[in-house]
ZAVEXZA-667480 format. One record per residue (C-alpha): residue number from 1; residue in one letter; x, y, z. Coordinates in steps of 0.1 Angstrom, whole numbers, plus 5000, padded with zeros to 4 digits. Layout:
N
<resi NUM; resn A; X X; Y Y; Z Z>
...
// end
This chain:
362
<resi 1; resn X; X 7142; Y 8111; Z 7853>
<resi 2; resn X; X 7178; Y 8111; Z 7849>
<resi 3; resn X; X 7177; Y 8076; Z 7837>
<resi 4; resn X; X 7161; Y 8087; Z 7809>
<resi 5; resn X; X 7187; Y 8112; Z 7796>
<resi 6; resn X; X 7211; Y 8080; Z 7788>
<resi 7; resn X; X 7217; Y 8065; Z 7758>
<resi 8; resn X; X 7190; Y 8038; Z 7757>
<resi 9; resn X; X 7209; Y 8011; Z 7740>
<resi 10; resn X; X 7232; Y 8015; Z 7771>
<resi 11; resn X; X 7213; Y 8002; Z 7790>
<resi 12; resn X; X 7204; Y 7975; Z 7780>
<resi 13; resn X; X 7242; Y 7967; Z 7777>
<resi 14; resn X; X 7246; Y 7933; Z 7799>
<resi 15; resn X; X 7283; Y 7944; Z 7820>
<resi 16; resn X; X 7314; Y 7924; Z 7812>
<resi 17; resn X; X 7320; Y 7898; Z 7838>
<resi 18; resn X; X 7360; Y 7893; Z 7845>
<resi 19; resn X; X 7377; Y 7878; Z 7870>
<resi 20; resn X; X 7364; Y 7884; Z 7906>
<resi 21; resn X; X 7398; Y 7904; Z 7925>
<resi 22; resn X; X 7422; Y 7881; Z 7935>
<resi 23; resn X; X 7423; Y 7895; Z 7974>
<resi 24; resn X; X 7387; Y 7894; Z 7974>
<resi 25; resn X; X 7383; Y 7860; Z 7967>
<resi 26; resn X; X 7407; Y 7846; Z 7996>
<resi 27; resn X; X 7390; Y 7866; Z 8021>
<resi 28; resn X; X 7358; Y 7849; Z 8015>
<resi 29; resn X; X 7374; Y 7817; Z 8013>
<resi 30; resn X; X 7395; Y 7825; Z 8044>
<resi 31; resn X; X 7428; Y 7822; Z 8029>
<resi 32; resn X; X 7456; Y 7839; Z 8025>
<resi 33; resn X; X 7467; Y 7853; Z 7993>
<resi 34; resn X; X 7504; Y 7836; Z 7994>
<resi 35; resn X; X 7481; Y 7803; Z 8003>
<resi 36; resn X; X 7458; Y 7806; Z 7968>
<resi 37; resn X; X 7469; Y 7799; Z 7931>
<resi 38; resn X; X 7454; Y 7823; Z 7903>
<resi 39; resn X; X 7449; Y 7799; Z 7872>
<resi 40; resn X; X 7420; Y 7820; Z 7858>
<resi 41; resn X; X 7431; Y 7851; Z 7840>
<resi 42; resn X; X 7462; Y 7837; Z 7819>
<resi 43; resn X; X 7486; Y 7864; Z 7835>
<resi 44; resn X; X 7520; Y 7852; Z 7838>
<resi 45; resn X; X 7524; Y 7831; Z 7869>
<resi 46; resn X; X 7562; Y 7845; Z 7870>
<resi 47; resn X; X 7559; Y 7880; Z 7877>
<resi 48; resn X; X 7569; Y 7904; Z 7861>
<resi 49; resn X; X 7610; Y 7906; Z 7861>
<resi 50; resn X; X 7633; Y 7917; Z 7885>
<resi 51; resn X; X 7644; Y 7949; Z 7865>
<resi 52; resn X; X 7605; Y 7960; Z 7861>
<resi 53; resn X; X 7598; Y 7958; Z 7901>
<resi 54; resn X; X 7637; Y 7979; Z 7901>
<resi 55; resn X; X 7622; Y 8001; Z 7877>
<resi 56; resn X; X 7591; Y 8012; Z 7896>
<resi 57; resn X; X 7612; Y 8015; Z 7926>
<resi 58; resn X; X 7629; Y 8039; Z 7912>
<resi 59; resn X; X 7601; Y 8062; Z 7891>
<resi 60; resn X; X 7618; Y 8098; Z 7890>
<resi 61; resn X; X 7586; Y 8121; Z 7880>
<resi 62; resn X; X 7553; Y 8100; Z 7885>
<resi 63; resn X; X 7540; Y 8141; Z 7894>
<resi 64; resn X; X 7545; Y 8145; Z 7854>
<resi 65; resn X; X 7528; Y 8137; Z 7827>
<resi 66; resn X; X 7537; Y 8107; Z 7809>
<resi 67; resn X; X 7542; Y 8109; Z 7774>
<resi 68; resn X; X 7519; Y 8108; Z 7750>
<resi 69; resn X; X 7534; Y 8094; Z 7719>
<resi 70; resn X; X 7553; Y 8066; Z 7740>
<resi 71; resn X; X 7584; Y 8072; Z 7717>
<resi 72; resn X; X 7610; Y 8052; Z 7740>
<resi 73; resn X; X 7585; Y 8026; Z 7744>
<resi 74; resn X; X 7579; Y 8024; Z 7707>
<resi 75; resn X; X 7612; Y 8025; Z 7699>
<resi 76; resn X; X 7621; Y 7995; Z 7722>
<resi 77; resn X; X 7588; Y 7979; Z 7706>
<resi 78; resn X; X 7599; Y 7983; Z 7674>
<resi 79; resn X; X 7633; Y 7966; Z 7679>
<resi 80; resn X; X 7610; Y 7940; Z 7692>
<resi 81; resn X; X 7590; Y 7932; Z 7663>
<resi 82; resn X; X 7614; Y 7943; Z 7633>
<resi 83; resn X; X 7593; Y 7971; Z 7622>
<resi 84; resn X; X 7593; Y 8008; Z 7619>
<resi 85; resn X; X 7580; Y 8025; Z 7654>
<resi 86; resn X; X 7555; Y 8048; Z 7633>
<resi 87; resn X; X 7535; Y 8015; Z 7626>
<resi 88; resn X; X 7534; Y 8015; Z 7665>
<resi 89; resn X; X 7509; Y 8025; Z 7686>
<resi 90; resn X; X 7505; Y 8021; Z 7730>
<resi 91; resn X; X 7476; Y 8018; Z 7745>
<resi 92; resn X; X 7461; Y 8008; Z 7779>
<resi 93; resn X; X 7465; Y 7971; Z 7771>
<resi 94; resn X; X 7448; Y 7957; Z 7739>
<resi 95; resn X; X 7415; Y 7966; Z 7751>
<resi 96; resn X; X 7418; Y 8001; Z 7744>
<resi 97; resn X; X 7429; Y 7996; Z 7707>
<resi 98; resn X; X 7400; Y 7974; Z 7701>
<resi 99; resn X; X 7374; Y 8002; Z 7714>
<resi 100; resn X; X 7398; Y 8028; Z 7696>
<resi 101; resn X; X 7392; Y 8010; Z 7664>
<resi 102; resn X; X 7357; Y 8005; Z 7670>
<resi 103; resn X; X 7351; Y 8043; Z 7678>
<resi 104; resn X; X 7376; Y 8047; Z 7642>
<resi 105; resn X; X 7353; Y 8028; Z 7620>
<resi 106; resn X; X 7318; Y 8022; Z 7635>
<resi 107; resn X; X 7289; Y 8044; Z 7633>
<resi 108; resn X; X 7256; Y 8030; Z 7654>
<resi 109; resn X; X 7243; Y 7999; Z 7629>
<resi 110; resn X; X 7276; Y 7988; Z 7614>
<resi 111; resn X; X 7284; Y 7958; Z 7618>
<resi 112; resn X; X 7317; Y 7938; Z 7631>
<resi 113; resn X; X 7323; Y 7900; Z 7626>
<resi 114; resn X; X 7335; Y 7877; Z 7655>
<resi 115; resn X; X 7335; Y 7835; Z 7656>
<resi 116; resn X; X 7322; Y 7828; Z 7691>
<resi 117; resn X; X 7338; Y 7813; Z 7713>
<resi 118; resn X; X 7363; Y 7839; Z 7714>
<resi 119; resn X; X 7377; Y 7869; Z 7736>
<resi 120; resn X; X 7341; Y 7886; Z 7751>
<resi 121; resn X; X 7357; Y 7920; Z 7747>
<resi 122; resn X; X 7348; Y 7920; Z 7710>
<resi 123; resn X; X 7313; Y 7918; Z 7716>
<resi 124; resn X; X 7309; Y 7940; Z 7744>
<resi 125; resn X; X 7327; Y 7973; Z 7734>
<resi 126; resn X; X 7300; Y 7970; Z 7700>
<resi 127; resn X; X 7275; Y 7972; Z 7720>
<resi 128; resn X; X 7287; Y 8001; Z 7734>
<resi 129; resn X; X 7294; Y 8019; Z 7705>
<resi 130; resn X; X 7257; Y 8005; Z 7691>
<resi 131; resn X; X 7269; Y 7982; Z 7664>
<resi 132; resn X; X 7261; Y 7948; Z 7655>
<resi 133; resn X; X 7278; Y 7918; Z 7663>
<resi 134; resn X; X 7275; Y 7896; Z 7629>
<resi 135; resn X; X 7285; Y 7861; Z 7652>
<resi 136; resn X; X 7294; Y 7830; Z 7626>
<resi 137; resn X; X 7296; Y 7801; Z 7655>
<resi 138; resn X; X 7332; Y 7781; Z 7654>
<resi 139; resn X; X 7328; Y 7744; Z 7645>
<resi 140; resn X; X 7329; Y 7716; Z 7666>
<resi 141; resn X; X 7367; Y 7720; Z 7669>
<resi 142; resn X; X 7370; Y 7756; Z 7670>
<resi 143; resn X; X 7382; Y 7755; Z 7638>
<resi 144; resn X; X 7366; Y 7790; Z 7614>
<resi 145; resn X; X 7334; Y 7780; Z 7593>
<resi 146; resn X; X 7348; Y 7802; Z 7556>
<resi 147; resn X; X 7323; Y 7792; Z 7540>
<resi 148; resn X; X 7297; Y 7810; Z 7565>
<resi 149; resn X; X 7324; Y 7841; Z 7573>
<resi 150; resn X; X 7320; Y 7848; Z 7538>
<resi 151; resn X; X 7287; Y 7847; Z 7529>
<resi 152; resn X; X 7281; Y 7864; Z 7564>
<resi 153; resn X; X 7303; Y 7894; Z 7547>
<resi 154; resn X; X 7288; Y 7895; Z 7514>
<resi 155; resn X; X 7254; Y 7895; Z 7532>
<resi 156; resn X; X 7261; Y 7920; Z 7565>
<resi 157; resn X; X 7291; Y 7939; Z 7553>
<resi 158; resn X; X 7308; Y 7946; Z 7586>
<resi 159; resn X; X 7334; Y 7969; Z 7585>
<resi 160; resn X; X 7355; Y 7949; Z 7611>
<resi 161; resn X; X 7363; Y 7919; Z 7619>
<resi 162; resn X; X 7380; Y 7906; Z 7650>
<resi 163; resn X; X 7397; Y 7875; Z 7654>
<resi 164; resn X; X 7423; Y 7863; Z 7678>
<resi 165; resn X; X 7448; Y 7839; Z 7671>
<resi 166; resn X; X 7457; Y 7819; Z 7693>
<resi 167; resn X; X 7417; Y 7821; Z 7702>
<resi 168; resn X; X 7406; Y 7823; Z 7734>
<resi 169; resn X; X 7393; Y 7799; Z 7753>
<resi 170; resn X; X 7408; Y 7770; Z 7733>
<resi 171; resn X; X 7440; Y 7785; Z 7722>
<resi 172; resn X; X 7440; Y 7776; Z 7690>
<resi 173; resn X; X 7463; Y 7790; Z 7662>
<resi 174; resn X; X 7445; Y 7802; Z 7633>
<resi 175; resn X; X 7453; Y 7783; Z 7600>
<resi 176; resn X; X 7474; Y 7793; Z 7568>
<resi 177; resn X; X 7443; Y 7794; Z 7548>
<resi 178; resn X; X 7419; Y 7808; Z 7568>
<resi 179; resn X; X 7437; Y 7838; Z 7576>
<resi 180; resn X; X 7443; Y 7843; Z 7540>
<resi 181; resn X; X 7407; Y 7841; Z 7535>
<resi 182; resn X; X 7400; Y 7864; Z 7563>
<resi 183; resn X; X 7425; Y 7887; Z 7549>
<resi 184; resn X; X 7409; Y 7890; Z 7510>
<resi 185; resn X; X 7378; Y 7898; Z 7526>
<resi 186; resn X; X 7361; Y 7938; Z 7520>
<resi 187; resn X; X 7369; Y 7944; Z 7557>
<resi 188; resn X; X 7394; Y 7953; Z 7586>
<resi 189; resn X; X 7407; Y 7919; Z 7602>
<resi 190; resn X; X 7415; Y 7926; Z 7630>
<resi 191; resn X; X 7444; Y 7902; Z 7644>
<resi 192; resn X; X 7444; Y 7898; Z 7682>
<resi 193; resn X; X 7478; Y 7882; Z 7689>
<resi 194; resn X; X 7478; Y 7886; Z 7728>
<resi 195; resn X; X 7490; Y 7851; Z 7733>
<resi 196; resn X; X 7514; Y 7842; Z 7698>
<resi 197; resn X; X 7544; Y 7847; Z 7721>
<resi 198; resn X; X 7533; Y 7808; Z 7732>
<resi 199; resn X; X 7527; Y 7797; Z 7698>
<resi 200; resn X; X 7548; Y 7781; Z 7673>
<resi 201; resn X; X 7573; Y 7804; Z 7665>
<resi 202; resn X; X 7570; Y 7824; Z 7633>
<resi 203; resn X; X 7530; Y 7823; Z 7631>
<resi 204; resn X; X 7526; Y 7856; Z 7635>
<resi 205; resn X; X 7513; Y 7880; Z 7604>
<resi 206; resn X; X 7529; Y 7909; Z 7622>
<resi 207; resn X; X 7551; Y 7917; Z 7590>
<resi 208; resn X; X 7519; Y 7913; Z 7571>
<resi 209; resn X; X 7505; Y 7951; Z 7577>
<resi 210; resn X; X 7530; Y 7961; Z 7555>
<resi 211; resn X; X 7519; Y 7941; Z 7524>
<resi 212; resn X; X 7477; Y 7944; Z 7535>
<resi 213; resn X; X 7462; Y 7982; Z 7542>
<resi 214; resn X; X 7430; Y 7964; Z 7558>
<resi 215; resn X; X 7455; Y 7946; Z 7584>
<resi 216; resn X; X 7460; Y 7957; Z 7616>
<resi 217; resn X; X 7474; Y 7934; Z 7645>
<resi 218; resn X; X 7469; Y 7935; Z 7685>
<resi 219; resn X; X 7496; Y 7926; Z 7709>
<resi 220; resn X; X 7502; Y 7931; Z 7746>
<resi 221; resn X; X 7526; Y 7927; Z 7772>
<resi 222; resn X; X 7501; Y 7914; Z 7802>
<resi 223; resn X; X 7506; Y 7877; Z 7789>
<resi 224; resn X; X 7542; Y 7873; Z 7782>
<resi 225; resn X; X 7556; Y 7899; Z 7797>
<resi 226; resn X; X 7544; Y 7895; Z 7831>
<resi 227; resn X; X 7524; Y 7934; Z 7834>
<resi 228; resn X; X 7485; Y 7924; Z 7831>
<resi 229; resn X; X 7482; Y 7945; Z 7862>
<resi 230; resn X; X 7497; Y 7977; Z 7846>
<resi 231; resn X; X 7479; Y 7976; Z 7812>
<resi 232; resn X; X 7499; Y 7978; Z 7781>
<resi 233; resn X; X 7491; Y 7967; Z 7747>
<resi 234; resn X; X 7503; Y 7977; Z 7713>
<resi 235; resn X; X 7488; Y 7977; Z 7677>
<resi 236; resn X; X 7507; Y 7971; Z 7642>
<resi 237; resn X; X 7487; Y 7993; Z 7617>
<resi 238; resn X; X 7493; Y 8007; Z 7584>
<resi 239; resn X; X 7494; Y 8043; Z 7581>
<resi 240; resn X; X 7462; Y 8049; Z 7567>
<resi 241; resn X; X 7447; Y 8037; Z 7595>
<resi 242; resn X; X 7475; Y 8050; Z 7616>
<resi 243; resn X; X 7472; Y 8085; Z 7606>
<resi 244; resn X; X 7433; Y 8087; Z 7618>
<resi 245; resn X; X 7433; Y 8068; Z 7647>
<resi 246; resn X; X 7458; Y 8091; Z 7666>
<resi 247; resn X; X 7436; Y 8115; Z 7665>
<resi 248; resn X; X 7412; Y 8103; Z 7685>
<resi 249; resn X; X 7436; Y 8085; Z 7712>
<resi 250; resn X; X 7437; Y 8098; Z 7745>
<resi 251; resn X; X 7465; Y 8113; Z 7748>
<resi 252; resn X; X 7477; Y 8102; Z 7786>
<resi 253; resn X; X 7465; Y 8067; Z 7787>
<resi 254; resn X; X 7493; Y 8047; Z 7794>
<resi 255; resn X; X 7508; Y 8057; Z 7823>
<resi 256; resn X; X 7543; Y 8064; Z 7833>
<resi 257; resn X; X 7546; Y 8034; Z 7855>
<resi 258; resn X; X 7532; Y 8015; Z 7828>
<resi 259; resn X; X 7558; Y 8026; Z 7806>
<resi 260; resn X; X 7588; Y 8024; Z 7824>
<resi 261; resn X; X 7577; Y 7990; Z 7837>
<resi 262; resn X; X 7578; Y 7981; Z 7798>
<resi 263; resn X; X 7604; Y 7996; Z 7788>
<resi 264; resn X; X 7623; Y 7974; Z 7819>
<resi 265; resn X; X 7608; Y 7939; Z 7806>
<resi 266; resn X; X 7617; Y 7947; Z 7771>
<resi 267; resn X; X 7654; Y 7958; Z 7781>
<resi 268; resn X; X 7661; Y 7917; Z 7793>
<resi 269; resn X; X 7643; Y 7902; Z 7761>
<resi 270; resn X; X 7666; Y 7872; Z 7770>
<resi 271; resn X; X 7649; Y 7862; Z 7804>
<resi 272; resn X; X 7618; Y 7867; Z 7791>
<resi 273; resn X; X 7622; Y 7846; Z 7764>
<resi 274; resn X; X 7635; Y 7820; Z 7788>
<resi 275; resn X; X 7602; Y 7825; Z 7812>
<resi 276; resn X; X 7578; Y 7819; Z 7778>
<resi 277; resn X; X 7597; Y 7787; Z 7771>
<resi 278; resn X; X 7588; Y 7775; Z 7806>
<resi 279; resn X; X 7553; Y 7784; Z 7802>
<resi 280; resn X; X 7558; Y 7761; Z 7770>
<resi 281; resn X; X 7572; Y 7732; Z 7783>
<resi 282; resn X; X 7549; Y 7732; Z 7811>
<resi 283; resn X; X 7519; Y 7734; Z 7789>
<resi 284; resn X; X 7531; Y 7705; Z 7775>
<resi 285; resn X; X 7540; Y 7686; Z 7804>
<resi 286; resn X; X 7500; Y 7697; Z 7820>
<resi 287; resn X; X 7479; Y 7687; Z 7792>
<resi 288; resn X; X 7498; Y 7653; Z 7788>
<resi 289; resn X; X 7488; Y 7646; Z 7827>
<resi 290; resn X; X 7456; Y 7660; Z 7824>
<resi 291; resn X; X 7450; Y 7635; Z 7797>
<resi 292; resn X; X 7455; Y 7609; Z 7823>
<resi 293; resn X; X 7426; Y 7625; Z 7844>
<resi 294; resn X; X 7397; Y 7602; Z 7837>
<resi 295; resn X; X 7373; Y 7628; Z 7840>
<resi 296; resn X; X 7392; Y 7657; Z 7819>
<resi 297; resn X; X 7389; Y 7663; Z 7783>
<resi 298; resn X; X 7418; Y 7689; Z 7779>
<resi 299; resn X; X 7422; Y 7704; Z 7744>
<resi 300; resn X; X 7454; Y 7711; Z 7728>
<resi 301; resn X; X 7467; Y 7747; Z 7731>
<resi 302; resn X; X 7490; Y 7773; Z 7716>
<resi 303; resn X; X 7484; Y 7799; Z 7746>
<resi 304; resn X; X 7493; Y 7798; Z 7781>
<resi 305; resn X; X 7459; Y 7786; Z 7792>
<resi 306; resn X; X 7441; Y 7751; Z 7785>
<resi 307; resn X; X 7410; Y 7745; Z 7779>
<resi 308; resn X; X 7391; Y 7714; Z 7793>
<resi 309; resn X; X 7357; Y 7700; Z 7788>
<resi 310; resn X; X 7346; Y 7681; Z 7823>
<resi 311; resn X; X 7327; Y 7648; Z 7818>
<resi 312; resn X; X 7305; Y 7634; Z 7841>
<resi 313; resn X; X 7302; Y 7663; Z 7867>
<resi 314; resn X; X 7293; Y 7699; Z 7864>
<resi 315; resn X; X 7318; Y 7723; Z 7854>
<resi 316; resn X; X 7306; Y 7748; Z 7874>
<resi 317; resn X; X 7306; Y 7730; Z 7904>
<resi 318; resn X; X 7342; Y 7718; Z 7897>
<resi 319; resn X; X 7352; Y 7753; Z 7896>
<resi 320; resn X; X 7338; Y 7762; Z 7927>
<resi 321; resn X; X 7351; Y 7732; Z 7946>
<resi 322; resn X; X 7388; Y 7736; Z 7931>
<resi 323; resn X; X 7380; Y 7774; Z 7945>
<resi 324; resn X; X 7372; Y 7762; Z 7984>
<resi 325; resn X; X 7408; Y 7745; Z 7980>
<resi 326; resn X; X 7426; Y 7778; Z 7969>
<resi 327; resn X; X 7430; Y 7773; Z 7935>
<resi 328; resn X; X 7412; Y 7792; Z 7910>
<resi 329; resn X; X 7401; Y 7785; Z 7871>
<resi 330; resn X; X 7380; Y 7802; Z 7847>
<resi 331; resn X; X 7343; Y 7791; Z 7840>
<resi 332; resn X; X 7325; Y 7805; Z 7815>
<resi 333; resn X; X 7283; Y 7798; Z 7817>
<resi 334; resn X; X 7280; Y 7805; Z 7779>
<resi 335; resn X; X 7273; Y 7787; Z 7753>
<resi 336; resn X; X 7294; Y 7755; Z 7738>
<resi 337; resn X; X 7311; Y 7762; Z 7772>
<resi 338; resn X; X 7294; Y 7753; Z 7804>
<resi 339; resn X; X 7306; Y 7718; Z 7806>
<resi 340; resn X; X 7343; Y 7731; Z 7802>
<resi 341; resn X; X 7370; Y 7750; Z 7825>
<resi 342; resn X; X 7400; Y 7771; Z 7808>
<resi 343; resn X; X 7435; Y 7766; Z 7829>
<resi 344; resn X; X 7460; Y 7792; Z 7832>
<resi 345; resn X; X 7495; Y 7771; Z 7830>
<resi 346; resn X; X 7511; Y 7778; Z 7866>
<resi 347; resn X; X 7544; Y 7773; Z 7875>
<resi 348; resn X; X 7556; Y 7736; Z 7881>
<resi 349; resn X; X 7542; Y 7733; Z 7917>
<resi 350; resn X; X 7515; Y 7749; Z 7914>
<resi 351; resn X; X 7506; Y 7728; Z 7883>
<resi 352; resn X; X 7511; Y 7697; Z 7904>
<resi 353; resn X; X 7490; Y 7706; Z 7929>
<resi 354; resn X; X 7463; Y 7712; Z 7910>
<resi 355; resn X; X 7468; Y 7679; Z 7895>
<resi 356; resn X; X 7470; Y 7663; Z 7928>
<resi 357; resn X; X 7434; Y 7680; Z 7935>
<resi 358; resn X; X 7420; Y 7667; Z 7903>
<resi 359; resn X; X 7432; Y 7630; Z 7912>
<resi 360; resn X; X 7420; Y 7629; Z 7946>
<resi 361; resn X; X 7382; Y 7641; Z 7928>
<resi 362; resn X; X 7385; Y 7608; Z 7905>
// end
């Protein structure tokens, strides 16, 4: 049999489960796309801007190659983050770095470190590369358990370990100490910072990678930047790790819409600054009124997402309800998450009807 000629810890891989398509969805509700609201994959509910959409209009050789090294990009990256562009890698979104690093460091029974709940990417891409997944469970409020990380370490050894920061689902910003801890450790850390654009400003230990060579950081430009559909992440990494991990990139993965799309958003850093302070403010203004919903536990965030734990009814059922009316969160049936939803933060009206949903449920 054929079957048989697969890798057998493939299959028993259970599949990722994202998002259902968003045109999908309204054609089984019977709805129109312009008539739904997409609160359940933390894009940006902006758009991307006006000088990205320009941008693609206006693609000269999509019949070439793009390039492989992304050396415009980078450059424009660097600017970005204040650091040298050969610390700078592109990839197809942050998901590609993560398996890149994976396929770097991990041979089948190493081990990586995740605290669950987190990002399910982690997880998944170990599986298929055969590895371990050492899992040292959050506490009660998300917060790391050190003590258990580091006798997890001292005990397992992984040779990576991923955590994000904010953390998703519950958007929490990871602490002074515990990334120092995290940091000391006899392993990779792997910093996911997909959503620090919405954080307090200045938490990010981007500038770290120079002072740590076990340090490498995750970003993207899906979140703030308005391209989750066009995939492009970046990675801060020092050049030890740098120097081996090109080698086994692909060479053509980000494309050359995705590239000039970025290399658009990045030229009006301005507007996009102003679109993540509204996504700010707006979190604020949505958690404060969800606070006010009797049967909503929201949970303070540093992303552009909230997290809420649903008393009194199922969560699931809430999801699918909010879903018949067009609007559309994220439930996750795992673990320490069942009775909770995680909001995407919308633009104002959007938000507010939502809100108005959520009353008329109470």
């Amino acid at each position: 049999m054929i079957e048989d000629l697969i890798r057998g810890h493939v299959r028993s891989i259970k599949p990722y489960e994202p998002v259902q398509p968003f045109e999908l969805i309204s054609q089984s509700l019977g709805l129109c796309t312009d008539e739904m609201i997409k609160l359940d994959a933390n894009e940006n509910p902006y758009g991307p801007l006006p000088a990205v959409k320009d941008a693609l209009s206006q693609l000269s050789f999509p019949h070439i190659y793009p390039d492989s090294q992304s050396i415009l990009l980078r450059q424009a990256l660097a600017e970005w983050v204040e650091l040298p562009q050969e610390q700078l890698v592109v990839t197809a979104g942050a998901d590609e770095l993560i398996d890149l690093l994976m396929r770097l460091f991990l041979d089948p029974g190493d081990a990586i470190l995740i605290s669950s709940p987190t990002f399910g990417m982690y997880a998944f891409d170990a599986a298929i590369h055969n590895a371990r997944v050492i899992d040292v469970p959050r506490r009660v409020d998300y917060s790391l358990d050190l003590m258990a990380i580091q006798e997890s370490v001292r005990r397992e050894t992984p040779k990576l370990i991923f955590m994000a920061s904010p953390n998703n689902p519950d958007g929490r910003l990871m602490t002074e100490q515990e990334y120092t801890l995290l940091a000391d450790l006899p392993a990779v850390l792997v910093l996911d910072e997909a959503y620090i654009d919405f954080a307090t400003p200045r938490s990010s230990k981007i500038q770290d990678v120079f002072n740590r060579k076990n340090l490498v950081v995750l970003r993207t430009l899906s979140k703030w930047g308005g391209l989750a559909g066009l995939r492009v992440g970046y990675g801060i990494l020092p050049s030890g790790i740098m120097t081996e991990l090109l080698k086994i990139k692909q060479p053509y993965s980000v494309s050359t819409a995705a590239q000039s799309a970025a290399l658009a958003a990045l030229s009006d850093q301005a507007t996009l600054k102003d679109v993540g302070r509204s996504i700010i403010k707006e979190r604020e203004r949505l958690f404060n009124v969800l606070s006010e919903v009797g049967f909503i536990k929201p949970m303070k965030s540093q992303a552009n997402f909230i997290l809420c734990q649903i008393l009194d009814r199922d969560a699931a059922e809430l999801r699918s309800i909010l879903a018949q009316r067009g609007i559309l969160v994220r439930h996750f049936a795992k673990p320490r998450l069942e009775d909770c939803i995680r909001i995407s933060i919308g633009r104002p009206e959007q938000n507010d009807r939502l809100l108005q949903v959520l009353r008329e449920m109470e």
